[in-house]
N, C-alpha and C positions, 0 to 999 in steps of 0.2 A: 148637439144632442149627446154626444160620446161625453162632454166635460160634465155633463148635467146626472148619467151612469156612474161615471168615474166619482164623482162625488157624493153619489147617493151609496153608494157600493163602502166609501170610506169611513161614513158617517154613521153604515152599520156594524161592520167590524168594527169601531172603536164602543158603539156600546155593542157587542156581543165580547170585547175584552172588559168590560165595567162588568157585565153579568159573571164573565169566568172568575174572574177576579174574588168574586164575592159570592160565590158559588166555593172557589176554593176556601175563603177566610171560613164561609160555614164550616167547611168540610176537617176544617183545625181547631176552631175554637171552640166548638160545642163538645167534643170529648175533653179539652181542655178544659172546660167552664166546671163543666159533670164531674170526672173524673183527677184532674188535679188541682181544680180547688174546692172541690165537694160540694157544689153548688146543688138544688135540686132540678131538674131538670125544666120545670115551671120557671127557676127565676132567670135560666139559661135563656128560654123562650123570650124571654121577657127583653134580654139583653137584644135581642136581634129585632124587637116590635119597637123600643128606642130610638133606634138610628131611623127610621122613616120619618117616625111622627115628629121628629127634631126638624128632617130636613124638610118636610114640610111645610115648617117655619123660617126656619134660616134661609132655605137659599132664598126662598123670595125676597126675605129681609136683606141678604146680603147683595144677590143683583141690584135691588132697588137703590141701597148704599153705594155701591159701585159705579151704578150708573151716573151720581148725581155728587162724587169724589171729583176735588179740584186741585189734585196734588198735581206738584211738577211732575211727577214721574209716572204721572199717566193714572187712568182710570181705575185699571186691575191690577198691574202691576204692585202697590200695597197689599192687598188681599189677598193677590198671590204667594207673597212672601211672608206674610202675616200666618196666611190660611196653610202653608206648606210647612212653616216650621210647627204651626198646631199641631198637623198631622205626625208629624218627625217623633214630639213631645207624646201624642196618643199612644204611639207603636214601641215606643219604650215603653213606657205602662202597660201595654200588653205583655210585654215580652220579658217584662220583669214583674206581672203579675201574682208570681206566689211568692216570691218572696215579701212583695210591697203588703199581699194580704196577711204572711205571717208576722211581720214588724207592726202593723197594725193591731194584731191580735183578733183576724176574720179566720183565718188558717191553720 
């Protein structure tokens, strides 16, 4: 019974660090969005109602892929490294955000 706590106890904390996580990202990029790329705060809103209604779609899309991946190097393993340099590529574009939107000609 203790292995069956132990693992429910672990399985919380890691999403209560998914919720800080992203509880912190609000808590930067929305004066970001607002105030250093002049966004209004409508289409700020907007940025943060995107990411659900995507993964909404994708993760099922992408478990399903996952599940039914015949690579030698195993099931998730691709996806992982696929899906992690995505993330790597995303967080640059954040973080290089005003300038990308000034060379654009958004800023």
């Amino acid at each position: 019974m203790a292995v069956g706590r132990l693992r429910r106890a672990c399985l919380l904390l890691t999403g209560a660090a998914v919720e800080f996580g992203w509880a912190a990202g609000e808590t930067v990029m929305i004066p970001h969005l607002v105030g250093g790329l002049n966004l209004s705060a409508t289409i700020a809103g907007l940025v943060y109602v995107i990411n659900p209604c995507i993964g909404l779609v994708a993760q099922p899309a992408v478990g399903h892929a996952s599940d039914r991946c015949t690579s030698r190097f195993g099931r998730r393993r691709p996806f992982l490294l696929f899906l992690g340099l995505l993330a790597v590529v995303g967080l640059q574009v954040v973080a290089w955000s005003h300038e990308l939107a000034g060379r654009l000609g958004w800023g």
